[in-house]
N, C-alpha and C positions, 0 to 999 in steps of 0.2 A: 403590464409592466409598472415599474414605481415611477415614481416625480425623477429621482434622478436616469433611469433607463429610457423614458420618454425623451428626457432634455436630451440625452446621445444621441437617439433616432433622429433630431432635429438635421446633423452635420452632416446625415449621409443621402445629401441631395446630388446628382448626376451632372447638372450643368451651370457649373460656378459661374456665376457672373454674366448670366443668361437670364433671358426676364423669367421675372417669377411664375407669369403664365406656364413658360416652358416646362420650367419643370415641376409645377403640380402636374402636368400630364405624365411626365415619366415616374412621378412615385404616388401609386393609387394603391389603393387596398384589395387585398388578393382576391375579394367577392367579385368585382369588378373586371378583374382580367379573368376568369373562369378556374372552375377548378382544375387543380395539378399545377398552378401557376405561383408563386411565390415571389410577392414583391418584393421588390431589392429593400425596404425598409421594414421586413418582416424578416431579413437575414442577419445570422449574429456573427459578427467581425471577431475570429477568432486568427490568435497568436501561438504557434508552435514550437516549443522552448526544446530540442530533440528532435532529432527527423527520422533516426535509426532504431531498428529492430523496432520495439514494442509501440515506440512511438508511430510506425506505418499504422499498424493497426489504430493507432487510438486518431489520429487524421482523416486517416480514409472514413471511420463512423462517423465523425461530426462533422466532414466535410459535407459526407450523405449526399454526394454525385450531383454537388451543387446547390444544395438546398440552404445552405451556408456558408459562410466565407471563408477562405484563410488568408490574412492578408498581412502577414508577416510571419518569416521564417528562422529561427536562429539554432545553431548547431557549432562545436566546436571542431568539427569533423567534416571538411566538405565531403569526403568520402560517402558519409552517414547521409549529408544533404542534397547531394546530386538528385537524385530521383524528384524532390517535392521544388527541387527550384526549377526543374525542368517540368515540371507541373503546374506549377504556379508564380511562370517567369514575372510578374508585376506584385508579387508579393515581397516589397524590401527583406533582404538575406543579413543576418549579421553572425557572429562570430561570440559574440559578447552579448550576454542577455541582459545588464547594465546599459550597454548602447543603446538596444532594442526597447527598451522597456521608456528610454528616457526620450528620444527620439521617435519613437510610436506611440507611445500612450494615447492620445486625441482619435487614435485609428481605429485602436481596440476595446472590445466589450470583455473578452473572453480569453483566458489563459490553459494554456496543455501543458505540462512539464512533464516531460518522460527522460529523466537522466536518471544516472547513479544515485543509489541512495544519499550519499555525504551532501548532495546539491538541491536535495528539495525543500529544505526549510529557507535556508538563503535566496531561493527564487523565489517559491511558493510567498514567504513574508513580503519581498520587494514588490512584488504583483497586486498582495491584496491590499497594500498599503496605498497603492494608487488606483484602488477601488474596485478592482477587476475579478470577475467571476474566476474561478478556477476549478480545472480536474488536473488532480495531482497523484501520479502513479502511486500504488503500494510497493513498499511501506511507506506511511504518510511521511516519517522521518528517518534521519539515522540512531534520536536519539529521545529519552522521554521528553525531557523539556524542549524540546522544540515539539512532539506533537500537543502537547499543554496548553504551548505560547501561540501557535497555528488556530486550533482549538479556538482562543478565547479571541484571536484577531479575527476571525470567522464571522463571531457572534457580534463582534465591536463595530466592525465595519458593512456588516449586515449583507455578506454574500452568498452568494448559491456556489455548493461545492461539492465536488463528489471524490474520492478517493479512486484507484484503479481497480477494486477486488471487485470483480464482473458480475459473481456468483450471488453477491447481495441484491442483486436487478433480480434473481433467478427463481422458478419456480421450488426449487429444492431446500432451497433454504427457508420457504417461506412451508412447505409440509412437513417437514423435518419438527421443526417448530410449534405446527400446530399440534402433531404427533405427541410432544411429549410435555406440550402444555394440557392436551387431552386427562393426560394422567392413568394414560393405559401403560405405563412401568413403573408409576407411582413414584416417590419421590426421591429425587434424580442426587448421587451423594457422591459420586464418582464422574468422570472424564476422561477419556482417552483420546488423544488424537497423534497419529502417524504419517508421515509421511517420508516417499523415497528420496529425498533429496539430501542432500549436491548431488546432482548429475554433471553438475561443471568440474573441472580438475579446480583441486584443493593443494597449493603447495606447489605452483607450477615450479617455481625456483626453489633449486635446492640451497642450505645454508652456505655452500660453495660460494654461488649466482649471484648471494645478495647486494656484492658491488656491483657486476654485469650493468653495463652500458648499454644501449640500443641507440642509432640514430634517428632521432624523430621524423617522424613523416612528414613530407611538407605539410598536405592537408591539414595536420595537427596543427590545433593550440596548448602545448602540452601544459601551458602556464594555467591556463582558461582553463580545462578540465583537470586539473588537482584542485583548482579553486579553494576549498575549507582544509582541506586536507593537508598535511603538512608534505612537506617537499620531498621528493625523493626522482631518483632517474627515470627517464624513460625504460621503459621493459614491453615485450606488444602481450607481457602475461595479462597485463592488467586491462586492457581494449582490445575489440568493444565490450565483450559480455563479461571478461572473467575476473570481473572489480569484486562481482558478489562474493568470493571469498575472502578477500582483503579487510578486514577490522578497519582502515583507513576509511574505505569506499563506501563497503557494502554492507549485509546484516545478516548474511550469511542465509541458510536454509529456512531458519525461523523468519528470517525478514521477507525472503522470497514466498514460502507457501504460508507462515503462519496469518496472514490478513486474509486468505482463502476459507483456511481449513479451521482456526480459530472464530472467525464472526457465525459460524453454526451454532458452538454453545453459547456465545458471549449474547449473542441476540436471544436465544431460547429459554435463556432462562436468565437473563438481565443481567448477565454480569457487574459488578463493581469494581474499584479497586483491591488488591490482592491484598494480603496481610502477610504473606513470607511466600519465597522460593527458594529453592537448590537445587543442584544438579549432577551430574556426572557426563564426564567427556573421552572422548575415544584418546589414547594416549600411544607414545609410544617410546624407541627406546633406554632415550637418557634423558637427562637434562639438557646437555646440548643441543638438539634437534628438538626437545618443547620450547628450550630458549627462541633458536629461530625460527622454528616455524610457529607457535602459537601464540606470539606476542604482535604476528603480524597475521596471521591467518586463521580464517575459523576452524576446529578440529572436524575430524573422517564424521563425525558421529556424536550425539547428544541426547543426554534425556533430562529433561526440566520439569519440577514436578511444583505446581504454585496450589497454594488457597488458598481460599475465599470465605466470607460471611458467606453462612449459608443466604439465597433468596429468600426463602419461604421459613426457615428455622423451626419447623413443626417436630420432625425426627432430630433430625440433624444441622449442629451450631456450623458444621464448616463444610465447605463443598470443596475434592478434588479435582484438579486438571492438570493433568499430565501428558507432555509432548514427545517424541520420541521421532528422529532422523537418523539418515546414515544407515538404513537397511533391521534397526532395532525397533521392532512393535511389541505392542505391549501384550502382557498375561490375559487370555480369554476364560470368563466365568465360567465355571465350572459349567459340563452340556452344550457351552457352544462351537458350532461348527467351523475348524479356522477357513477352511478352502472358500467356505460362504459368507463368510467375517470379513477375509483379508481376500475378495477375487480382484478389486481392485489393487495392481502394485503400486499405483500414485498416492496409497495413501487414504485414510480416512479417519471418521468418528465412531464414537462410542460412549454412548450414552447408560450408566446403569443406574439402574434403581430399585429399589422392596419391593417391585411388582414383575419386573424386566429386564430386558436393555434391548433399546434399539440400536442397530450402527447405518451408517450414510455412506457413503463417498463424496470425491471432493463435489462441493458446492450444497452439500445435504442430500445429494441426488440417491435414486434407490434404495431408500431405507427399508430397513430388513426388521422384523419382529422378532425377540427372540421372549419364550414364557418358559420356565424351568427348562431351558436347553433344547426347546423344538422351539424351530420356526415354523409362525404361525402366519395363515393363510387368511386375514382377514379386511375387512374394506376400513379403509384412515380417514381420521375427517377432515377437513376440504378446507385448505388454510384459512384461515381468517385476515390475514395482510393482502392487500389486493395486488398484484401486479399493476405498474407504473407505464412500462416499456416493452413489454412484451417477455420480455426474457433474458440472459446475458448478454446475445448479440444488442441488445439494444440501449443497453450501460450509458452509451456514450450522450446518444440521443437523447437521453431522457435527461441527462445535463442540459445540453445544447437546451431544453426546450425550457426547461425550469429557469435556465436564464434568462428567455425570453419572458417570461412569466413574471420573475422578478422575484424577490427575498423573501421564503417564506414557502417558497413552493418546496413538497417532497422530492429528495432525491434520496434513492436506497443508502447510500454510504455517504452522507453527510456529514465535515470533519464533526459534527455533535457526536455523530457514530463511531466514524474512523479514528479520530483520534484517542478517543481511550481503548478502544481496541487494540491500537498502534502500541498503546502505553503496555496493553500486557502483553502482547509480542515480545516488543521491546526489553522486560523484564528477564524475560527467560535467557537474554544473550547478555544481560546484566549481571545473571547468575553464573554463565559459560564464563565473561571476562574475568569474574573474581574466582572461580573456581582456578583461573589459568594466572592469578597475580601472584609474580614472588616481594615475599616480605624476608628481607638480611638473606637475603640470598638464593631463599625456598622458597616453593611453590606451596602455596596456602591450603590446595585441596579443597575438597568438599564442606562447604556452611551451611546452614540454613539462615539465609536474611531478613532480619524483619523489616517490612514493608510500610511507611508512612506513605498514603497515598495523597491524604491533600495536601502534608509538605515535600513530598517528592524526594523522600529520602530515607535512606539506610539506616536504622538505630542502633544496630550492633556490629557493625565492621565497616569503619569509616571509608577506608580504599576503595568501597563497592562505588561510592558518592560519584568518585572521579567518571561512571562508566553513565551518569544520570544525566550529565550536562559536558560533552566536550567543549575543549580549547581549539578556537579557529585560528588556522593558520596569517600571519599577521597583512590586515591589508586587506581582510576578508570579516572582519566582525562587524 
């Protein structure tokens, strides 16, 4: 651990105000109580900002059946938090991660945020500014500049951080990788990645609805969960899960799988910042129904299609990457097999180049060889990045443990990693909103944007700017 993670250990002695003999005997070093024993001062005080859906999973790992603490719980949702406070009845509950954060701090090592997208930068910042490790779900943000600003508070404040996309712990990503760092498809000038999402309903409320009232649940903080978001009624469209289609909340399809199915190429071959994107969007029958549904809701369907400086710039000055949702995959090189390309319907990669193309499924996983249109049958070489954790299931742990370790230690999705990855996520639904903005009255259509990446901005169609940096709702900046 560091100088400051050492001084924390100091506070988590067992019997206050008891003689000091006492309790050097209750906190010894785990060599001493025998193996499988884990001393209470070799456990990390973690806080759980979400309790429901994805947030169970990301708890139960880093609680790891004890071997670390949770010692604070907050949710806007008793509903959501029933389970973890019946779990962990001496872990203070609050409502408000503001209270929690200002009121516990002295308690906690270690931050989890598993909310809606619109709420991770707003936490995630308030957490790490009062020094605390964090895992913060994917997408890192809802929006570029905030994963930027995440990003550099990361490196300022000197924490250990991991992102939610599990797949970067995984062995797939990391042979996928070696595969075509290898240079058995030779130089790699194209991208394809697919995936079947939304599976969640898109447009629960029809333009009729959009006044529709709902009475709030007591359990609810309906104030607390719009939090950045600007104000609008209760509706149970929007909770628990189905914010991810809401522009307000969420980041739609891209923001759900692309931090999965995106960190295969963006790690394989170094991504950078982009230099232009555009796109096309599933549409439908007038004006009035794109009015109200696509100005609040992500469309059925998207294909985003961004460059890049080429890496290596030997052949080729630009590298293609192109995304494709809503049930649209992309065109197979001439010879290749679709049934053996696309067996996975969740969605995959596709790697081409002068020599090949490999494809994966999600997380890199079973990549497939293809050489002039037959798949070939031959042995891959043996990744070069070591596994950390074992594999996906072990994402969380390998947090937990790098915390312990203190600033500096490897974790697979490190906001160093996560956040520019976030950033070209994030780009593609940058290109969706402007593709969907009316100018004097019309809807602007299809652009290509050019892409400033270290100033974080649009050079040829000012309105795209507004989708780079939102406006928080007041009370909330």
């Amino acid at each position: 651990m560091n100088q400051k993670d050492s001084k924390n250990v100091v506070r988590r002695e067992f019997l206050k105000g008891s003689a000091v003999a006492a309790a050097s005997f209750m906190i010894v070093p785990r060599h001493v109580l025998g193996k499988g024993y884990t001393a209470p001062s070799d456990k990390l005080n973690i806080a759980a900002i979400g309790c429901g859906g994805k947030a169970d999973y990301n708890i139960q790992q880093a609680y790891n059946n004890g071997s670390d603490n949770i010692v604070a719980l907050c949710d806007v949702d008793d509903r959501q938090a029933k389970k973890y406070r019946e779990k962990f009845p001496n872990a203070p509950y609050y409502k408000d991660y503001r209270k929690m954060l200002d009121k516990e701090a002295k308690n906690i090592d270690a931050v989890i945020v598993t909310t809606p997208d619109h709420m991770h930068y707003a936490i995630g910042s308030a957490a790490m500014q009062l020094g605390k490790h964090i895992y913060l779900e994917k997408p890192l943000t809802h929006d570029i500049w905030e994963a930027r600003m995440l990003t550099q508070l990361a490196q300022e404040k000197k924490l250990v951080t991991q992102m939610g996309n599990q797949g970067s712990s995984g062995k797939g990503t990391r042979q996928t990788e070696a595969i075509v760092q290898s240079g058995m498809i030779g130089e790699v000038h194209t991208v394809e990645v697919w995936t079947d999402r939304p599976v969640w309903p898109q447009g629960v409320k029809s333009p009729r609805d959009k006044k529709e009232t709902m009475p709030i649940p007591a359990e609810v903080d309906w104030d607390l969960w719009l939090g950045t978001a600007p104000y609008r009624e209760y509706h149970e469209a929007y909770m628990p899960f189905r914010w991810r289609g809401y522009w307000d909340f969420g980041t739609g399809a891209l923001g759900d799988m692309g931090c999965h199915f995106m960190d295969v190429p963006f790690r394989t071959l170094k991504l950078g910042y982009p230099t232009s994107v555009e796109c096309s969007a599933s549409s439908v029958y007038s004006d009035f129904f794109r009015e109200a549904f696509f100005e609040d809701i992500g469309p059925q369907a998207t294909s985003v299609h961004l460059k890049f400086p080429h890496p290596s710039a030997k052949k080729f000055s630009e590298l293609s990457l192109s995304w494709y949702d809503g049930g649209i995959k992309p065109k197979l090189p001439e010879g290749c097999d679709y049934e053996k390309v696309f067996a996975d319907n969740d969605g995959g990669v596709m790697f081409i180049g002068t020599k090949g193309v490999l494809a994966c499924e999600l997380f890199g996983e079973n990549p497939k060889l293809f050489v002039k249109g037959q798949l070939q049958d031959v042995k891959f070489p043996a990744p070069t990045r070591p596994l950390v954790e074992g594999d996906t299931a072990g994402h969380q742990q390998q947090w937990v443990k790098a915390c312990k370790a203190g600033y500096g230690t490897y974790t697979s999705s490190s906001f160093a990693e996560a956040g520019p990855l976030t950033e070209i996520v994030l780009m593609g639904n940058l290109a969706v909103r402007s593709y969907l903005y009316r100018e004097n009255g019309k809807f602007t259509g299809r652009k290509k944007l050019l892409w400033d990446g270290q100033n974080m901005k649009i050079t040829n169609f000012e309105p795209a700017n507004a989708f780079v940096k939102r406006q928080y709702r007041e009370g909330w900046k």
